[in-house]
C-alpha positions in Angstrom: -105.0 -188.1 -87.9 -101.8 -186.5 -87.0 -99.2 -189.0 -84.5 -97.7 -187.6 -81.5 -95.2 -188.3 -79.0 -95.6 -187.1 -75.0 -92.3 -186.2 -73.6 -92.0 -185.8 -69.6 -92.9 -182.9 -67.6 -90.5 -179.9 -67.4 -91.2 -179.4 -63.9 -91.4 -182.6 -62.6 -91.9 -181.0 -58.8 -96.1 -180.5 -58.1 -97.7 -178.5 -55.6 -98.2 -180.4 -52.8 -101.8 -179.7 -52.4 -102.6 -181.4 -56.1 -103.5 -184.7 -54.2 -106.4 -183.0 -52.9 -107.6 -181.2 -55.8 -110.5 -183.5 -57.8 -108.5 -186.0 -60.8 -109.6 -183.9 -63.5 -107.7 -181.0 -62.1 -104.7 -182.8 -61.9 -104.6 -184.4 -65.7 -105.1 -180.9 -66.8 -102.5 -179.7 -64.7 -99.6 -182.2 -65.5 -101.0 -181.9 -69.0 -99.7 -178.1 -69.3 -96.6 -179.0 -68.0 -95.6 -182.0 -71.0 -94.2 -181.4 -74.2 -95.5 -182.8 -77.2 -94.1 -183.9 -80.8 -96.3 -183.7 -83.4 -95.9 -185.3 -86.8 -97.6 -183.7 -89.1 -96.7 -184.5 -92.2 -100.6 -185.6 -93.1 -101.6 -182.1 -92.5 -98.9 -181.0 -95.3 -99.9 -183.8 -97.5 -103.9 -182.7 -97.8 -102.0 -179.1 -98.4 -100.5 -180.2 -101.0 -103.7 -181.7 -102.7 -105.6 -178.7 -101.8 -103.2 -176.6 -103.6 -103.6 -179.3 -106.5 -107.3 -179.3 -106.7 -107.0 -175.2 -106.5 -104.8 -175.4 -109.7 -107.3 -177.6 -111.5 -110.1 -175.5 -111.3 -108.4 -173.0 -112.2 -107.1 -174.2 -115.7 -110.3 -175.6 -116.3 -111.6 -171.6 -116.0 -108.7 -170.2 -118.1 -110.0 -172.9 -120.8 -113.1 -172.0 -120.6 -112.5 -168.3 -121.0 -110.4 -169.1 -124.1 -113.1 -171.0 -125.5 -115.2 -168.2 -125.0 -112.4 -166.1 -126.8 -114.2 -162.7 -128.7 -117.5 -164.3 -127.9 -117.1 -163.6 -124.4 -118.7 -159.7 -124.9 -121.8 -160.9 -126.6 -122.4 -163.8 -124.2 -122.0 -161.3 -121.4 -124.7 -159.1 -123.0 -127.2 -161.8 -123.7 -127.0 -163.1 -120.0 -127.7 -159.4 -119.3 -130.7 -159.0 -121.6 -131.6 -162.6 -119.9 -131.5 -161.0 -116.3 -132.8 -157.9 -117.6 -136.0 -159.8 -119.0 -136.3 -162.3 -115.9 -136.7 -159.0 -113.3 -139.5 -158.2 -115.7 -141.2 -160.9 -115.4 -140.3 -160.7 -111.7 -142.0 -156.6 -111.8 -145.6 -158.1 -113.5 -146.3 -160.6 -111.1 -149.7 -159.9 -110.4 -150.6 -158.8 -106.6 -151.6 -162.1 -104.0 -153.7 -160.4 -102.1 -154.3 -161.5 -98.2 -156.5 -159.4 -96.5 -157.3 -159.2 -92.6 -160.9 -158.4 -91.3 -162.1 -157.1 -87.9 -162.0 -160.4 -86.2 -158.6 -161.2 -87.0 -159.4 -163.8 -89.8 -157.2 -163.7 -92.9 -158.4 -163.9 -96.1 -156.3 -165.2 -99.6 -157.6 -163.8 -102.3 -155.0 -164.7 -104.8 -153.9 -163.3 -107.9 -155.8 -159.9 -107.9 -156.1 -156.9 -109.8 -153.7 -154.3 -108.9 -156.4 -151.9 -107.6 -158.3 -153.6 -105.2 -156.6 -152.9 -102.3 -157.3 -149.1 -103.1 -161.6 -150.5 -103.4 -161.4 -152.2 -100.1 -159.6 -149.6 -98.6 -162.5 -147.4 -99.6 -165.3 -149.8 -99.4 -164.2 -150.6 -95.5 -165.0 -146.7 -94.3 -168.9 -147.8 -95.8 -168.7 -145.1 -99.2 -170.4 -146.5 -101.9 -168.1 -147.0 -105.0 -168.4 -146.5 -109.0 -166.2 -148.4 -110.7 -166.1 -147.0 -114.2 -164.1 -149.5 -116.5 -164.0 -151.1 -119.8 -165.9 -154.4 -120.8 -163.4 -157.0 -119.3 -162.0 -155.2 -116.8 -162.8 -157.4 -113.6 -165.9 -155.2 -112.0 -167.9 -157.7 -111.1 -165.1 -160.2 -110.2 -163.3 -157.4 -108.0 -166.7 -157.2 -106.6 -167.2 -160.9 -105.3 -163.6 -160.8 -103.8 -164.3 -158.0 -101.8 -167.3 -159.5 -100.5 -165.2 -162.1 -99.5 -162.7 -159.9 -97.8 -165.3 -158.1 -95.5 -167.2 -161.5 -94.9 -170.1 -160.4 -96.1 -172.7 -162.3 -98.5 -172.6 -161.2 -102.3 -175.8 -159.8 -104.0 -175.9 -158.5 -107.8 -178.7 -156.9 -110.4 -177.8 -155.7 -113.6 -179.2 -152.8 -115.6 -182.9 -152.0 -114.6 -185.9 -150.2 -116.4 -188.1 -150.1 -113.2 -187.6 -149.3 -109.8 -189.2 -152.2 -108.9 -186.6 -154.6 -110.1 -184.5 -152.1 -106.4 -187.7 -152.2 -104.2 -189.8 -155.2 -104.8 -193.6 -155.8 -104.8 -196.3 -157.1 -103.5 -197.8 -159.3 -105.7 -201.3 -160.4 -106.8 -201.9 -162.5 -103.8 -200.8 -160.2 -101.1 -197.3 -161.8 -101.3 -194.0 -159.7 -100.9 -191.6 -160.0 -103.6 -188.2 -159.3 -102.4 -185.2 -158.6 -104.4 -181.2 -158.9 -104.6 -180.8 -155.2 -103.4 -183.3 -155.7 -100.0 -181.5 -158.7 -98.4 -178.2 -156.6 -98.9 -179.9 -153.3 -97.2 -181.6 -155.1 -94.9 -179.5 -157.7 -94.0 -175.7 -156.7 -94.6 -173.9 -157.7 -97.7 -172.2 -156.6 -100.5 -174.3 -155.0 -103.5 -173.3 -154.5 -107.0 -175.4 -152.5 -109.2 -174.0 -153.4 -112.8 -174.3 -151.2 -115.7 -175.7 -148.8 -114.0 -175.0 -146.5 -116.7 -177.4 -148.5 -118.6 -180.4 -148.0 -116.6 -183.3 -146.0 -117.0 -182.7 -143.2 -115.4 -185.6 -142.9 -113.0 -185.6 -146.0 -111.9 -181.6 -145.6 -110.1 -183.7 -142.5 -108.7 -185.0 -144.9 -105.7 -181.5 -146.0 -105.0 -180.4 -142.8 -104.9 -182.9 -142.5 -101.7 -181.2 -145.5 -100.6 -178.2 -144.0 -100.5 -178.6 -140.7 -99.4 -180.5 -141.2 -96.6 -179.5 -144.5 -95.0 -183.7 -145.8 -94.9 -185.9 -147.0 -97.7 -189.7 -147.0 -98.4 -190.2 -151.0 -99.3 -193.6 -151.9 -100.5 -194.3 -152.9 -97.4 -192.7 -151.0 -94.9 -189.5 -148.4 -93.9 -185.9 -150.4 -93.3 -183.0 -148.8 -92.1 -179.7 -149.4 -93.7 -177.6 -152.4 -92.6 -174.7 -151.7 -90.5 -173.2 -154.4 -92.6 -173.9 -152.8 -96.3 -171.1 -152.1 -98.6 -172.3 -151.0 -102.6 -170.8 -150.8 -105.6 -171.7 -149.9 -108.9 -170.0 -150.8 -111.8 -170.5 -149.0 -115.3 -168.4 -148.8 -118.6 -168.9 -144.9 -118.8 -168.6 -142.2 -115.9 -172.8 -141.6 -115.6 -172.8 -138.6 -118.5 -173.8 -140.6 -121.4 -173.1 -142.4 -124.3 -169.9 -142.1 -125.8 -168.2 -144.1 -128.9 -167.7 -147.1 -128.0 -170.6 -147.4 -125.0 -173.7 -145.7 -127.4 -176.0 -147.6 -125.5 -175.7 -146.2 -122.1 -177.7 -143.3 -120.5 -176.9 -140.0 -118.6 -177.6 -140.1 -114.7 -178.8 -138.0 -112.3 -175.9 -135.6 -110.8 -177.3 -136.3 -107.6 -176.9 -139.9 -107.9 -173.4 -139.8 -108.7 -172.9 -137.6 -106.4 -173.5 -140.2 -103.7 -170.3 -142.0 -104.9 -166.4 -141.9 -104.9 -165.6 -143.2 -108.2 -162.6 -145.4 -109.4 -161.6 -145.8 -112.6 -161.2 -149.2 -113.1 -158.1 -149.9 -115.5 -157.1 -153.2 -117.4 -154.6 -154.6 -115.7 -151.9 -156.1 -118.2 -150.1 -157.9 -115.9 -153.0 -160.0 -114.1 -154.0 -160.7 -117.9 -151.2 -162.3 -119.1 -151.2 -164.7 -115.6 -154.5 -165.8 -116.2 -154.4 -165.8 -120.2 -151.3 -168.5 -119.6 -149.6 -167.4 -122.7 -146.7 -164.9 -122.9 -146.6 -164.1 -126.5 -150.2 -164.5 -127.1 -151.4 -161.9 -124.2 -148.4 -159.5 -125.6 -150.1 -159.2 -129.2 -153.1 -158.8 -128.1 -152.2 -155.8 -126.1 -150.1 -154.2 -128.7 -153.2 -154.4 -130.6 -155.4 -153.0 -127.6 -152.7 -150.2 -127.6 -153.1 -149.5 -131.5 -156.7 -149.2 -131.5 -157.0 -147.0 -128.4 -154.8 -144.5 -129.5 -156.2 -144.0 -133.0 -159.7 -144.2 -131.2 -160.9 -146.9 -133.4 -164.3 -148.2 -132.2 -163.4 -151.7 -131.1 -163.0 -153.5 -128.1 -160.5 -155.8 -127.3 -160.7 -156.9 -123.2 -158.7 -159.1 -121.2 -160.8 -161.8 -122.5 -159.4 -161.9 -125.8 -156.1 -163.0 -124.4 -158.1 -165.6 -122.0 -160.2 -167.4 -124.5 -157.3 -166.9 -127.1 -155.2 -168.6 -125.4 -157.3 -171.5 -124.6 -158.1 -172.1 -128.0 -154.1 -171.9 -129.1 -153.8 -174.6 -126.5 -157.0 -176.6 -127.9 -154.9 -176.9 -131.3 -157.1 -174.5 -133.2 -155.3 -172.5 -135.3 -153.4 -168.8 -134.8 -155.5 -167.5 -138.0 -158.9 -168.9 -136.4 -158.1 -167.5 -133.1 -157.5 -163.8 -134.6 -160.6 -163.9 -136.5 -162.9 -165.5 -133.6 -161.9 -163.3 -130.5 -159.6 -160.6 -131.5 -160.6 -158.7 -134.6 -164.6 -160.2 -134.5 -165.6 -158.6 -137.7 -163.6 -155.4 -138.1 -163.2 -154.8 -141.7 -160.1 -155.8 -143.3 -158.8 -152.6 -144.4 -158.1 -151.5 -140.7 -157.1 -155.5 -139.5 -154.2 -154.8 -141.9 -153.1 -151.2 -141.2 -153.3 -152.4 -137.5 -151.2 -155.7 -138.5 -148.7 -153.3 -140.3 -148.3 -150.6 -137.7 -147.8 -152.6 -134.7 -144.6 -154.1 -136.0 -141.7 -152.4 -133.4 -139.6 -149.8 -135.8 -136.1 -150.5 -135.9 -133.7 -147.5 -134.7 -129.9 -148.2 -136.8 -126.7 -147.2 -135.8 -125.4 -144.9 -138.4 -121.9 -144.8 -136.8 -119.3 -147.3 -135.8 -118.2 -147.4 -132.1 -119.6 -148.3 -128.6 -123.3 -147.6 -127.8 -124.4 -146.3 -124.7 -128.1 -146.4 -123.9 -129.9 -143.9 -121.5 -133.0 -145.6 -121.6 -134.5 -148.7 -120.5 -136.9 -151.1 -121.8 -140.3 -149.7 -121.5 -139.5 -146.2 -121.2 -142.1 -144.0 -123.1 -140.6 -142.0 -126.1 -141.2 -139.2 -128.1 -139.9 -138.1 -131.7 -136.3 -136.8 -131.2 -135.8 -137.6 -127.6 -131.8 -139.4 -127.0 -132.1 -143.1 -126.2 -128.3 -143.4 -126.1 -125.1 -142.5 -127.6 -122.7 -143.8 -129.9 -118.4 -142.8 -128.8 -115.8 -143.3 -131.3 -112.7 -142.6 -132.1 -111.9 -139.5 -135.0 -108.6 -138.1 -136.2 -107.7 -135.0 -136.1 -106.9 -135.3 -140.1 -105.9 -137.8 -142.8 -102.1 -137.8 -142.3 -102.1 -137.7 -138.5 -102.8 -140.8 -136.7 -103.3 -139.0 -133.7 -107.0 -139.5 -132.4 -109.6 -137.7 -130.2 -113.5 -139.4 -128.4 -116.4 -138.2 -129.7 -120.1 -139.0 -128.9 -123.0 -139.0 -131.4 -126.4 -138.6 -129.7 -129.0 -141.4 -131.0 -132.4 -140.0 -131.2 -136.1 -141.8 -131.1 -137.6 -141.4 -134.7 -140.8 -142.6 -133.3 -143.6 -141.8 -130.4 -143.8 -145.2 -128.8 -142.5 -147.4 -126.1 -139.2 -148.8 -126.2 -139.7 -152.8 -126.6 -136.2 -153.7 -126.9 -132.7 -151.7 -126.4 -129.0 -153.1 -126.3 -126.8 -152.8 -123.6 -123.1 -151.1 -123.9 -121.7 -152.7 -126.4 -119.9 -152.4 -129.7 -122.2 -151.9 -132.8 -121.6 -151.5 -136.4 -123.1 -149.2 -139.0 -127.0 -150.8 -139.9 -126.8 -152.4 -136.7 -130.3 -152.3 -134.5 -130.0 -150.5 -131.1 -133.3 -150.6 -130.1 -136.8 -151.3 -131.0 -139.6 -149.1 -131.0 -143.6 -150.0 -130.6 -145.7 -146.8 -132.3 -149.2 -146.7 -132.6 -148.7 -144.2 -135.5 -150.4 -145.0 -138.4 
């Protein structure tokens, strides 16, 4: 604390009315009018070791920096790639979903799959949905969260070869036989008619009548449609028939799909890898999803594989098992290795010395010949004059693929890899 000294007023006359005035007014008064002496050589003294500590940090940072010497480029590039990586992981989080219903209650859902906001969206004006997706893809799952979204109880049948197993029956003993699809008309729910593609054809007939015309003939009598009915129905193909990978699944009635909006019902990578647990695992398993798909090799690899794979990594069984038990399953070995081989990322090599400038970014799409960056660098104008003038050299994708790794600005050398290129070329 700085010392000080009080000196007397200046004006040592006062008004005469001060007496009157309340104490507080009169200290601050004759306080104006003193003069004060202030030492304050403690105030310079924590200066001076401000300045001090300043200094310090700031040889420590020109030591550090000379540490860091040549290496200091690279280092800045890797925290770069680092930051680059870390807002990718940041862009795949998988949608928490919280949804609000009529009454005002909200409803966390969790981790979700990116397009079920779009189903509930639809399933809330009371259109009945067909979800066309591949085995794995979280129907029936997206399903029972939407049910819990609207409130509603959950009802399910899978593929039927009567109409009976919609409608019911009375049985032998005069007894009604109800079924999953009459408590959801007739009570409110949700129903999902799985692998409806799979059905006899004249038995999704009756549900069509459902549909269509908000009543159904029961065995025993004529219900109306629940206010409180949502439906879905899931299948693997879009009602036309079998195709190469689904061959057992049969062509429906146009007028039964026509009582839907359909949704097709994509894997979502980035939900997979949250629930699989395992970066690396979840990431060959999709390159490898990838690679069959576009060379229409009939063989499917779901979500699932990355699940159960990675619980069996983390059971201690071992990465050959795992392959064999839920990834290839069986697929001959001829086209496990051509699949092993080609989904290796293809190296693109600077040819030129100088400074690499890329114009793409990781997981850009590429085809054959399209610029991913440039290479500048310095030419002279001849042999004997040391004169010297910029030049660029555009860097060209050799492959059609999806760019898995690319360096930032940076100096490169010839043979050096720029980027890295995942192909599902064979």
């Amino acid at each position: 604390m700085s010392k000080g000294k009080i000196k007397k007023p200046r004006n040592t006359e006062l008004p005469n009315n001060l007496s009157k005035k309340p104490l507080e007014d009169i200290i601050y008064y004759v306080a104006q009018t003193c003069e004060v002496d202030v030492d304050n050589s403690e105030w310079q003294e924590a200066d001076k070791k401000l300045k001090e500590e300043i200094d310090k940090i700031q040889v420590k940072t020109d030591e550090i920096g000379k540490r860091l010497g040549d290496n200091q480029g690279n280092l800045s590039d890797q925290i770069k790639e680092l930051k680059s990586e870390i807002n990718d992981l940041k862009n795949r989080k998988p949608l928490d979903l919280v949804v609000k219903i009529e009454n005002g209650k909200k409803t966390d859902l969790g981790k979700q799959h990116k397009q079920l906001p779009t189903l509930l969206k639809i399933l809330a004006t009371k259109l009945n949905v067909y979800l066309v997706g591949p085995a794995g893809s979280g129907k029936t799952f997206a399903a029972i969260q939407c049910a819990k979204a609207l409130g509603v109880e959950f009802y399910f049948t899978g593929a039927i070869a009567s109409e009976f197993k919609l409608t019911g029956f009375i049985d032998a003993q005069g007894r009604i036989v109800s079924t999953e699809f009459r408590k959801a008309y007739e009570e409110g729910g949700l129903f999902l008619f799985d692998e409806i593609d799979a059905s006899y054809p004249q038995a999704v007939l009756a549900f069509n009548a459902a549909l269509s015309n908000d009543y159904m003939d029961f065995p025993d009598k004529r219900i109306k449609r629940h206010k409180d009915f949502y439906c879905i129905a899931a299948a693997n193909t879009f009602g036309q028939g079998a195709d190469r990978q689904y061959i057992g699944r049969n062509q429906l009635d146009a007028a039964s799909l026509d009582r839907f909006v359909f949704i097709d019902w994509e894997y979502d990578e980035n939900l997979e890898r949250e629930l699989a647990g395992n970066e690396k695992w979840s990431s060959y398993v999709q390159k490898v999803r990838r690679f069959i798909s576009h060379n229409k090799i009939r063989h499917v690899i779901s979500p699932r594989a990355s699940i159960f794979g990675a619980t069996l990594l983390a059971s201690g069984l071992s990465r050959e098992v795992v392959e064999e038990t839920v990834l290839w399953k069986g697929l001959d070995n001829a086209t496990k290795q051509k699949i092993k081989k080609n989904i290796e990322p293809k190296p693109i090599i600077a040819k030129q010395e100088g400074t690499f400038i890329p114009e793409i970014k990781k997981g850009n799409k590429v085809s054959t010949d399209d610029i991913i960056g440039y290479i500048e660098y310095e030419e002279r104008y001849n042999s004997w004059d040391i004169q010297t003038r910029n030049r660029k050299k555009e860097i060209y994708s050799s492959y059609n693929g999806i760019i898995v790794k690319i360096s930032n600005t940076k100096k490169v050398k010839v043979n050096d890899v720029i980027a890295e290129i995942e192909t599902y070329e064979n």
